[in-house]
Structures are given as C-alpha cells and as structure tokens.
C-alpha positions in Angstrom: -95.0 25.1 40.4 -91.7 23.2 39.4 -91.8 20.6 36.7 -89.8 18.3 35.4 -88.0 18.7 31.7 -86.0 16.4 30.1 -83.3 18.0 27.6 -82.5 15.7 25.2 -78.7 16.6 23.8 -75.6 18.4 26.1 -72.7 19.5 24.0 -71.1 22.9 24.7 -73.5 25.0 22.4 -76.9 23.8 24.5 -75.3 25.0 27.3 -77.5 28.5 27.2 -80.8 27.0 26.5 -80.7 24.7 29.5 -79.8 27.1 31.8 -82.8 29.4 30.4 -85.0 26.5 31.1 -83.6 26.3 34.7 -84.3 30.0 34.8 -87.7 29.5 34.4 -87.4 27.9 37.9 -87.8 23.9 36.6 -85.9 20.9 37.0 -83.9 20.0 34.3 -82.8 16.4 33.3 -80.2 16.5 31.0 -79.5 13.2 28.3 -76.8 12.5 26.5 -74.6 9.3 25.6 -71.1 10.5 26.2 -70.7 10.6 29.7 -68.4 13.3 29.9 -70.8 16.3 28.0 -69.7 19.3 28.8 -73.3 20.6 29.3 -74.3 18.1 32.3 -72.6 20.6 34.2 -76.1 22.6 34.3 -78.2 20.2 34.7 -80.0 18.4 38.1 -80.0 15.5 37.1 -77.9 12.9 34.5 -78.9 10.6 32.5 -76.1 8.9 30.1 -78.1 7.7 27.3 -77.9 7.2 24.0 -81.0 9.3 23.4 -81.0 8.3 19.7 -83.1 5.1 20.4 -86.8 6.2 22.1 -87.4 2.7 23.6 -83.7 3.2 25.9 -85.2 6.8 26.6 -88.3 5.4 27.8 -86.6 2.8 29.9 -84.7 4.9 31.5 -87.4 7.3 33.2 -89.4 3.8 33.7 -86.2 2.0 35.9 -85.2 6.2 37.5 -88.9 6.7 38.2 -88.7 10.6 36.7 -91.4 12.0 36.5 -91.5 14.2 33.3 -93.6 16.9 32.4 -92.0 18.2 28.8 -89.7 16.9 26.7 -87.3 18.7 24.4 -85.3 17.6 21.6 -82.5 20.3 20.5 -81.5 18.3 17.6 -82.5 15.9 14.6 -81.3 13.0 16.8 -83.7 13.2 19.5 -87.0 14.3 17.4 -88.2 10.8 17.3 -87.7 10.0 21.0 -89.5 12.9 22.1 -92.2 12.1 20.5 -92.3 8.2 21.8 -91.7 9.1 25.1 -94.1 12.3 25.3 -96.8 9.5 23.5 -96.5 7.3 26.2 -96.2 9.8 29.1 -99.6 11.5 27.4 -97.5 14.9 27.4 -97.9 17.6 24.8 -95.2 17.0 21.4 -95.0 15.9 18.0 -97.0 13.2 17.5 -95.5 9.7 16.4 -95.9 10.4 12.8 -94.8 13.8 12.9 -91.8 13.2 14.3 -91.0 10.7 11.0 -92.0 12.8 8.7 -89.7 15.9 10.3 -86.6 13.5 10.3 -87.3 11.3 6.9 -87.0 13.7 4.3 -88.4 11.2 1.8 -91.2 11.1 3.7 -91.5 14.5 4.3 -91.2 15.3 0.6 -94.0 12.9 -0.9 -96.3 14.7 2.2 -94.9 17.7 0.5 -95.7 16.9 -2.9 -99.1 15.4 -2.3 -99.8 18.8 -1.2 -98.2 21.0 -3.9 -96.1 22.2 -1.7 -93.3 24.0 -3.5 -90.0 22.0 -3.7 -87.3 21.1 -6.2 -87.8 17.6 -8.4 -87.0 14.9 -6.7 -86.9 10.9 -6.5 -86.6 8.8 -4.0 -84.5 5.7 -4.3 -84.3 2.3 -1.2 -80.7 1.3 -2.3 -77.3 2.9 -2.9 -77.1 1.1 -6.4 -80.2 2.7 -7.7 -78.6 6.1 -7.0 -76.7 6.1 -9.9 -79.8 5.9 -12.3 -82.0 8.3 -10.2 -79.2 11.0 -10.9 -79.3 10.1 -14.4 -82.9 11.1 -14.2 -82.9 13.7 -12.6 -80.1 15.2 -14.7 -76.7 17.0 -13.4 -76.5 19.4 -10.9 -78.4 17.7 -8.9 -78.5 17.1 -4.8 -78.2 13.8 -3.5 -78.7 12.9 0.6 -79.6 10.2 2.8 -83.6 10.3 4.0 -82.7 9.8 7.6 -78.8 11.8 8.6 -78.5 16.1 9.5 -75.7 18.1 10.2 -75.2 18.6 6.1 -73.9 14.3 6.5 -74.2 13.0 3.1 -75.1 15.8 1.5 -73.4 16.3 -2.0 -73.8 18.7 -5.0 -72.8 16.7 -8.2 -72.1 19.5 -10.8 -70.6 17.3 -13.1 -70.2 13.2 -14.1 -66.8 13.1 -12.9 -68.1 13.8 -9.0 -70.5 11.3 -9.3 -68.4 8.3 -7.6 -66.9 10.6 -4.7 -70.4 11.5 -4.3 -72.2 8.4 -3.8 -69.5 7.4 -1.8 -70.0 10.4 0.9 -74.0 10.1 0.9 -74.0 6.4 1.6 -71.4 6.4 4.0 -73.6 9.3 6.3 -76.8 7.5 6.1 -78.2 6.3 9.5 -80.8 3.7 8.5 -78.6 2.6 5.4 -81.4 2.2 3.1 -83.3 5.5 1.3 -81.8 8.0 -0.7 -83.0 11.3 -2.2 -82.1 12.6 -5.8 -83.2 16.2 -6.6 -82.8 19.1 -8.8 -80.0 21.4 -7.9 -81.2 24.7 -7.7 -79.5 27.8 -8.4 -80.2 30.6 -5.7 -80.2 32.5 -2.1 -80.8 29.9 0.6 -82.8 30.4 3.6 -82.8 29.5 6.8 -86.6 30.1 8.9 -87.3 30.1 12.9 -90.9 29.6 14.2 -92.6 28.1 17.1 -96.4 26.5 16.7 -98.3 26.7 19.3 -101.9 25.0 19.1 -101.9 24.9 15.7 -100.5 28.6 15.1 -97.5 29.2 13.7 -95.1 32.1 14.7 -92.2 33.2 12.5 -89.7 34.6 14.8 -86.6 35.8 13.0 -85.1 34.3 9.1 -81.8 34.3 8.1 -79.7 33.9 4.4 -76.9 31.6 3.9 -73.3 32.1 2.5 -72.3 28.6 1.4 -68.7 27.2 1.6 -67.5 27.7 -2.1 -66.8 24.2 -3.0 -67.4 21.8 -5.8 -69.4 19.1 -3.6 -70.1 20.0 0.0 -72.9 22.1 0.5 -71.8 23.4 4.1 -72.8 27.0 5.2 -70.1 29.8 6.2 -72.2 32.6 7.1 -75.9 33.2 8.1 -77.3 36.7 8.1 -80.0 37.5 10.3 -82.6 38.9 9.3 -82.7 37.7 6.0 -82.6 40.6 3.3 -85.9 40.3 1.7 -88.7 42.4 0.8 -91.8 42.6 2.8 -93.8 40.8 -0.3 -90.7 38.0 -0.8 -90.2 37.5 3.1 -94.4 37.8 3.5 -94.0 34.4 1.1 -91.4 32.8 2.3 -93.1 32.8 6.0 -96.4 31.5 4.3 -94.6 28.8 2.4 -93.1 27.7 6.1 -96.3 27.7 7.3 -98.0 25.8 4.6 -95.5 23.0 4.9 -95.1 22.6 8.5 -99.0 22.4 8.6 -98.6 19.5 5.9 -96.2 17.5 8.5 -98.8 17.6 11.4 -96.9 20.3 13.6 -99.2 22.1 16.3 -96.8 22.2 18.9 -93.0 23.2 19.1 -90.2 24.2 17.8 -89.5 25.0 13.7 -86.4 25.0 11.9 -87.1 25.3 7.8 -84.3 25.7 5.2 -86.3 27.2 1.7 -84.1 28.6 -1.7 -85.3 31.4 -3.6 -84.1 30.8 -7.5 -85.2 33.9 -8.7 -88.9 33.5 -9.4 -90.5 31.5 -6.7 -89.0 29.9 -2.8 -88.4 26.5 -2.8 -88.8 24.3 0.3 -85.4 22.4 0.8 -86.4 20.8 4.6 -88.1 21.4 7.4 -87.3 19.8 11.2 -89.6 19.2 14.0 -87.4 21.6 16.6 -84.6 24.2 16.8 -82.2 25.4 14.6 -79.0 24.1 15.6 -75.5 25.4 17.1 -75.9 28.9 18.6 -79.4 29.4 16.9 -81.4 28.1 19.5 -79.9 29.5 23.0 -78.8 32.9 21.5 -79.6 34.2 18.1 -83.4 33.9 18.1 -83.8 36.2 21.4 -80.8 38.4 20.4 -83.1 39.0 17.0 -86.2 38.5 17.9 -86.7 39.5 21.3 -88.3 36.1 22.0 -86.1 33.6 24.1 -86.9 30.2 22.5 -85.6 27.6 25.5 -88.2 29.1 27.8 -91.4 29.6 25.4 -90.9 26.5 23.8 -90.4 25.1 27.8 -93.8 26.7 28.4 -95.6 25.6 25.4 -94.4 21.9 25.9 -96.1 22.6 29.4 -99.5 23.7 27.8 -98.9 27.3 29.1 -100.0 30.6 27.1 -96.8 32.4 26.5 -96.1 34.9 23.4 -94.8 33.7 20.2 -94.9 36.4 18.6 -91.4 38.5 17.4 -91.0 41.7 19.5 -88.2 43.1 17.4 -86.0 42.0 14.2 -82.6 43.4 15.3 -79.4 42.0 13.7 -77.1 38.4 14.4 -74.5 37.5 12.1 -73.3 33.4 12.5 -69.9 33.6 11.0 -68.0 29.9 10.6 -64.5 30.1 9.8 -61.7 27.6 9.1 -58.2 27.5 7.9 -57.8 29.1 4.8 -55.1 26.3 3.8 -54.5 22.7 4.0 -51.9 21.9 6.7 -51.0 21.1 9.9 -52.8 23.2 12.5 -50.5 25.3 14.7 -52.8 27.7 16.4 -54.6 30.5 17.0 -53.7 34.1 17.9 -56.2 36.7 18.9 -59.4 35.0 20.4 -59.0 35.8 24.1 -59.3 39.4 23.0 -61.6 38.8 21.2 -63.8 37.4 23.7 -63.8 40.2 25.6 -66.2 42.5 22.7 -69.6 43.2 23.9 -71.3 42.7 20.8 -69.7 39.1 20.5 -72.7 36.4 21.9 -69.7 34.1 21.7 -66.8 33.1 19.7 -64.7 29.6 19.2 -62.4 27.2 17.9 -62.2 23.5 18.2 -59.2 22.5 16.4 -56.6 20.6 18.4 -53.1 21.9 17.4 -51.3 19.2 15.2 -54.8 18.7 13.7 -54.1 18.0 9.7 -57.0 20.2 8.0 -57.3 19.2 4.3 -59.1 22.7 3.1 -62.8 21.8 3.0 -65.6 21.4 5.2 -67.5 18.1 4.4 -70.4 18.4 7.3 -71.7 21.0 9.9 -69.2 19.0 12.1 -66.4 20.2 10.1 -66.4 23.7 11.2 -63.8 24.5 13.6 -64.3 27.8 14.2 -67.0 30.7 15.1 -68.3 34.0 15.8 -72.2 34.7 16.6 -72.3 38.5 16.6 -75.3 41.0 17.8 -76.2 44.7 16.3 -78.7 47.0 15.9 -79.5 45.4 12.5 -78.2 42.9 9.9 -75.6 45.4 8.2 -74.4 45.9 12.2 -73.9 42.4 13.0 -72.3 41.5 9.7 -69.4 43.8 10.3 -68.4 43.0 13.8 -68.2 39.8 12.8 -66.0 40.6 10.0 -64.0 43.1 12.5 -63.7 40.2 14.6 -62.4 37.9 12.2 -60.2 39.9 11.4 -58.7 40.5 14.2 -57.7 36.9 14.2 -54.5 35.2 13.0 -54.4 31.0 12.2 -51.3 29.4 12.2 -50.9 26.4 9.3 -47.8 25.1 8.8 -47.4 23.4 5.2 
C-alpha cells in the first residue's frame, strides 16, 4: 500500500536516498527552503519551507491537507521538526525530548554524564563572555562549540592562548540559538565516526568509520573517512556498546544514528551523537555500499512500523575522500574529473568551487569542502586506494 513520506532536506547529495524511498513504491514529499533545490527534481510533491522551524512544518501539511505517514529528517536541521510534527500526527519518531537532547549537545552531555557515560570534561557556559573563563578551567587544548549549530560551525580547537580571540570569535558567530556554549577537554586520538539504526528499542550498528582531520591549528574539519574503521574485534566490540549505551541514554527507540566517539589510547570517548543519518554521501550511498543494508528504505520502513532487517549483511570497503586546493589563490579550475567519473568503483565524485572563487587554504566548516570522492572496494585497504588513484588523477588550477 502507498504512503505518504515527507523528506525533510533536498540539496544535491539527498538526491539517492529519496529516490530509494520512491523505490520502495511511496510518495515522497520533498521540503526545503530554497526554492530552487536541486533534489525537488525527485520528488512528487514540493513544499518550499524553511523546515528548520516545526510549527511552519506543521502548518504547511495542515493548510496542503497531506496526509503523512513517516517523517524523515536527513540532517541536524530538521531533527526537531520531525519529531513535532510526527508528535502531533501520532506517527512513529523521536519523541519531543529526544529530538533536543540529539541536537543540544549541552543537553545531551549532562544526560550523558548523569549516566557515566564516557566523555571528555566539559562545562557548559549561557553567554559568549563566560567562555573565556570556562577555557580557563578547563585548561588549553581544549574544544569549544555552540550547543545548538552542526556541520563542524563553530567548532574550534584552541591549542594555545594566542587562538583564543579568533576562536571565540568563530564559535559565537556559528551559534543558532545565540546563547549556550560548550568548553571541553581536547583529546588526543583516532576519531570515530558510527552508523546504526534503532528499531523498537534495538540498536543495530551497521558499518563505522575513522577520520583523517584537516591538519590545521583551529578547525577541526575531516578530510578522509575510512570505512570500516580499523579496529580490533575487542576495541570495535566497545566502541559499538558505548554507541549503544549512549543513544539509549537520549531516549532513541526508533531511527536513524549518527555517533562521532575518539579513542585516546586507553578508553573511546563519546564526542556526539545525532538523532538521524550521517550526513553528505553517508546516508544514500556508503552505508549500503559497506554494509549491505540500504538505510533510506529500512529507515522508510521502520518510520512506517514495518519489520525490516537492521542487521549488517557484510562490512566491505568505502573510502569518503574530501579534497581542496592545496594553495591559497584564485580558483582557476579543474582538469580530470569527467574521466574520472566514468570509474566503476567511484559511487560519485565532485567539485563545487566556482572558477574565480578566492580559496584562502583552510577549511573552517563541513561547508567548506569543495571537493569529493566516495569510493567502493572489496575492503577498506581497496577503497582507500582508488580514491587516492582518483585523486590523483586530478589537476587544480590556482592562480597566485
């Protein structure tokens, strides 16, 4: 029988995961505030809405008269609307409270630490002025972020005093609500990135991954993420458990899990954990190209209250490789992708930079990478070099 999905989010990389959703034979409402998303084109319906605010969601099935069966948020943005709406419509998702503590990570660290739940030290601070104390606290490195922003906004590694300022500046400038701030203990190690689904309470780990960061003094972006992550049975056995412990602390029984964790050594670290998909390519490609398991459509049918399989049926190899310019400069162009495109083992490949583009040599934010590959292989070692063949292959033009 068709139903009714709304898909909350439709730039260019949700593309895929709507159109496995339409596969499963649905109809597929697609929402998103800028009017021209390149994703509508795969949807039945449109619905230009700034899907940030819940209430403007709600009103907007109430005044088209949809009639909505599931609700799916692919990003940070839309975790708190789905909830609201899937409240009111008495449809299965987060609940309410959930839904804030998977998007507040303030919140979600005092849950956290009520439970013993393994983190780094942290404070929590209501005002940009009391930042500069908390750090003092806390003591240098140290991580400081807004409670309520994603896509690495706001995020800064202070490594030493004379950061501090440029710091501050970038988290308070990212922050969505403008009001709570999180101060904690820079840790050094291996970060991890952790897909599961929850269905009724169960939680599946599908596929992890380990994360090559940008090497850069502040900006804690990631480069590279290696799937599956290179871990022992006992370590990764841990890591999953850890995931599971803490999701379980938030309230998740249903959806989707996206968990970053750092290993310094001696024990894993929870860093955050959000309330649906990874982002980017994760979500419509990597997670069945590793797993076996294609998330769009089980997390479709659990959002439905339908019995699918959330368990892994393989761990074969993906390699998410960001790239930029490896200069400052003027942005020319770019020699080599069409070619490129055309390797099977490529799930896609990309660059967003407009020529003329002035690119200063760092990535501040997620945002801020203009260029990918998302390669497949028999296994991690696989993927990682035809990515790197790929790459490679490729020549960017910067003029000085």
């Amino acid at each position: 029988m068709q139903k009714s999905v709304l898909f909350l989010g439709a730039n260019r990389l949700m593309s895929n995961a709507i159109k496995m959703v339409k596969a499963l034979g649905h109809r597929v409402v697609v929402m998103d505030k800028n009017e021209n998303a390149f994703a509508f084109k795969y949807a039945d319906q449109v619905a230009i809405v700034d899907f940030f605010h819940p209430e403007k969601v709600y009103q907007y099935l109430n005044e088209s008269k949809e009639s909505i069966h599931a609700v799916i948020a692919a990003n940070d943005a839309g975790v708190r609307s789905a909830a609201y709406v899937s409240e009111k419509l008495n449809i299965i998702n987060h609940s309410i409270e959930t839904s804030l503590a998977c998007t507040d990570k303030g919140l979600m660290r005092t849950k956290w630490k009520e439970q013993n739940i393994s983190q780094p030290p942290f404070e929590i601070v209501d005002n940009a002025n009391a930042l500069e104390n908390a750090i003092n606290r806390i003591g240098i490195p140290c991580v400081i972020k807004p409670c309520y922003s994603w896509g690495s906004r706001g995020v800064s590694i202070i490594s030493e005093p004379q950061h501090l300022q440029k710091a501050i500046q970038f988290t308070t400038q990212n922050d969505y609500e403008g009001r709570h701030y999180i101060v904690e203990k820079a840790i050094e190690g291996t970060e991890y990135t952790v897909e599961g689904l929850a269905k009724n309470g169960n939680i599946s780990i599908l596929t992890t991954s380990d994360k090559v960061p940008q090497n850069h003094i502040i900006y804690r972006v990631a480069m590279q993420l290696n799937y599956p992550a290179q871990l022992s049975n006992e370590k990764l056995e841990t890591l999953q458990q850890l995931v599971k412990d803490a999701a379980k602390v938030l309230g998740i029984e249903n959806g989707a899990i996206h968990a970053e964790c750092i290993y310094d050594g001696e024990k894993f670290q929870m860093v955050e954990l959000a309330g649906r998909p990874g982002g980017g390519h994760i979500f419509g490609y990597i997670v069945e190209a590793v797993s076996g398991i294609c998330m769009p459509q089980v997390l479709t049918q659990i959002l439905l209250n339908e019995n699918p399989n959330i368990e892994a049926t393989q761990q074969k190899g993906a390699c998410y490789k960001f790239f930029a310019p490896a200069q400052s400069g003027k942005f020319i162009g770019i020699e080599g992708l069409e070619k490129a495109q055309q390797n099977p083992y490529l799930l896609d490949i990309g660059f967003d930079m407009i020529p003329g583009t002035f690119f200063e040599g760092e990535v501040a934010t997620d945002m801020g990478r203009p260029g990918f590959i998302v390669s497949k292989g028999s296994n991690r070692e696989d993927a990682i070099k035809n990515a790197e063949r790929t790459h490679q292959s490729l020549v960017i033009k910067i003029e000085n």
